[in-house]
Each structure stands twice: as C-alpha cells, then as structure tokens.
C-alpha positions as CSV (number, residue, x, y, z in Angstrom):
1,X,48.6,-18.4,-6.8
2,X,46.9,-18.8,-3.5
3,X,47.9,-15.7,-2.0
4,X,45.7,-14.5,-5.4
5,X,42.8,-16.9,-4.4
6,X,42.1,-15.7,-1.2
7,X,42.4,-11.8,-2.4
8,X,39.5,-12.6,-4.8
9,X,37.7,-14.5,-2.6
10,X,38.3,-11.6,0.1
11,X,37.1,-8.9,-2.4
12,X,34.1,-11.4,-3.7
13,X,32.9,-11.7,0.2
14,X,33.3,-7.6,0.9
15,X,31.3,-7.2,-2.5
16,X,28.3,-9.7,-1.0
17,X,28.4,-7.9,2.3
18,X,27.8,-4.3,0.6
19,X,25.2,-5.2,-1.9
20,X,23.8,-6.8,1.2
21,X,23.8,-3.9,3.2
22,X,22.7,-1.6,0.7
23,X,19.2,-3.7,-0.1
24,X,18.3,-3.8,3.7
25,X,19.5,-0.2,3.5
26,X,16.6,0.5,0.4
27,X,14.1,-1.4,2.4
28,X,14.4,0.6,5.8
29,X,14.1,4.3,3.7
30,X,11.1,2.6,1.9
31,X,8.3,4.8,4.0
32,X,6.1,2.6,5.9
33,X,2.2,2.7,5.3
34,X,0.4,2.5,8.3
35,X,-3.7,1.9,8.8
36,X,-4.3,4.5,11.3
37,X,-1.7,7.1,9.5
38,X,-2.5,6.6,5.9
39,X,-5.4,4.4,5.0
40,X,-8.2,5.9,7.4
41,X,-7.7,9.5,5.9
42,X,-8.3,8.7,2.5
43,X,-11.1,6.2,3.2
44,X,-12.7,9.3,5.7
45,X,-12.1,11.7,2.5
46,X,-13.5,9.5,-0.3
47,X,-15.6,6.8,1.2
48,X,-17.9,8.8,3.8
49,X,-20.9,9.0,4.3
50,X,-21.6,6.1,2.2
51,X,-19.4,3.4,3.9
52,X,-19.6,4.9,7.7
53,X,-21.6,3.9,9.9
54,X,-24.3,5.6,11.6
55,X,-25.3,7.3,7.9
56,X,-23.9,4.9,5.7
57,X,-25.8,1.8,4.2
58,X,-23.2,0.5,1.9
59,X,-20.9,-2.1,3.2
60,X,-18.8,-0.7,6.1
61,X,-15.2,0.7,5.8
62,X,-15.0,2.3,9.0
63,X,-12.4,-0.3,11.1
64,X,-9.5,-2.1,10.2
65,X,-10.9,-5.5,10.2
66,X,-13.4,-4.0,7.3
67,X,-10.6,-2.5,5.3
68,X,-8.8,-6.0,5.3
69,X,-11.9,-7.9,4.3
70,X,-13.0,-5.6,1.7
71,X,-9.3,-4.7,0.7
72,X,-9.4,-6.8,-3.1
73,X,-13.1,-5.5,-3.9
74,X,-11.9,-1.7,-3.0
75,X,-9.2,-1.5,-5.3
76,X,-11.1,-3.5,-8.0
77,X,-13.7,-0.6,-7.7
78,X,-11.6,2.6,-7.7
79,X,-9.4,1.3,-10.9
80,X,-12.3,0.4,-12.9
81,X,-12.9,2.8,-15.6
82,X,-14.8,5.6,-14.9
83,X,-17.8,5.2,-16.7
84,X,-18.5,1.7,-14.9
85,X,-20.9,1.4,-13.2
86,X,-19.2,-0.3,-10.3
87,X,-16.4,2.3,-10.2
88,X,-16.0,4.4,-6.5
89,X,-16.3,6.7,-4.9
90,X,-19.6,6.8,-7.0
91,X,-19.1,10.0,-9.4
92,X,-21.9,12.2,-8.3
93,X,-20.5,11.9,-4.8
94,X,-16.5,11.9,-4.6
95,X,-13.6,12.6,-6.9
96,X,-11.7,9.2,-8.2
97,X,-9.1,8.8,-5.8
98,X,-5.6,10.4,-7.2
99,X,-2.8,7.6,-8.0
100,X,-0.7,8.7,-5.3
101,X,-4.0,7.7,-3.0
102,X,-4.6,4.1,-4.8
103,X,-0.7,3.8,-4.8
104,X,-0.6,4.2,-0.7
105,X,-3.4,1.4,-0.6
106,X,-1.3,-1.0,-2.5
107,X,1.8,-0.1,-0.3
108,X,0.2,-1.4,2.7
109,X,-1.1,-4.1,1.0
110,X,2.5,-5.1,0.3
111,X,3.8,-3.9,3.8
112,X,1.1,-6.5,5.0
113,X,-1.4,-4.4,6.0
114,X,0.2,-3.0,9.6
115,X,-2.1,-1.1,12.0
C-alpha cells in the first residue's frame, strides 16, 4: 500500500510539473506588443494629423507618455458606435480602426504597456 502511495503521489507531482510547463510555455508564444513596434504605426495611420504635433490641435498622441495617459479615453472613442459623435478617428477623416488594430491596443494594455 505504500509502495502504491508514493507511485500516485509521483505521477500527481510529474502531472503539476507539465501543466506547469505548458502554461509558461502558452505565455512565452503569446506575441509581445511593443509601443515603438505596434502602437505608434497604427496611432501614425489613424490618429495623424489631428493628434501630432506641429499640425495637430487635438490632444497629443505622438509619445509614449501621451499614449499611456490618454490610453482609457482612446479606446473609449474608437469602440463607441459609429454614429457618436465622440467616436475616432473622426469619420470624415480616417477609417474606424480594424479589430485586429483595437485588439493590439488592448494586448499592450495587458502586457503593461512595454516600450
């Protein structure tokens, strides 16, 4: 009987250890989302000229520190409903960003917002 205890306990340990390794595994192929790689060229493609300096007099979304504090009210604006009239890029200027585009924003949101 306790040659039987210590095989499941063996098996329950090797068990913890894979499941283990596999999530850090699923976190490491989860593609990171960078500031400089990712964010800046869709911000350059749907937020300019309004939001870049020199040309732009709306509130400024040309540095990281920007991006960070303006993070909550630019992904308020480009899910609102279309027809809102606080939904961006403002529709006589830019196309809505795609979901893949507001899904990227919200990665690095979650990956803490890296650089």
């Amino acid at each position: 009987m306790k040659k039987f205890s210590i095989a499941i306990f063996f098996l329950f340990c090797v068990g913890l250890l894979q499941y283990c390794s596999s999530s850090k595994k699923a976190k490491k192929t989860e593609t990171a989302v960078t500031y400089e790689k990712d964010v800046v060229p869709i911000l350059q493609a749907s937020c300019t000229p309004c939001h870049f300096p020199p040309g732009g007099k709306k509130a400024a979304l040309n540095t990281y520190d920007s991006v960070k504090f303006y993070y909550d009210d630019l992904i308020a604006r480009v899910k609102l409903p279309h027809d809102n009239e606080k939904f961006m890029p403002f529709k006589s200027k830019k196309p809505p960003l795609s979901d893949t585009a507001i899904n990227v924003l919200e990665q690095w949101k979650k990956q803490d917002m890296p650089k």
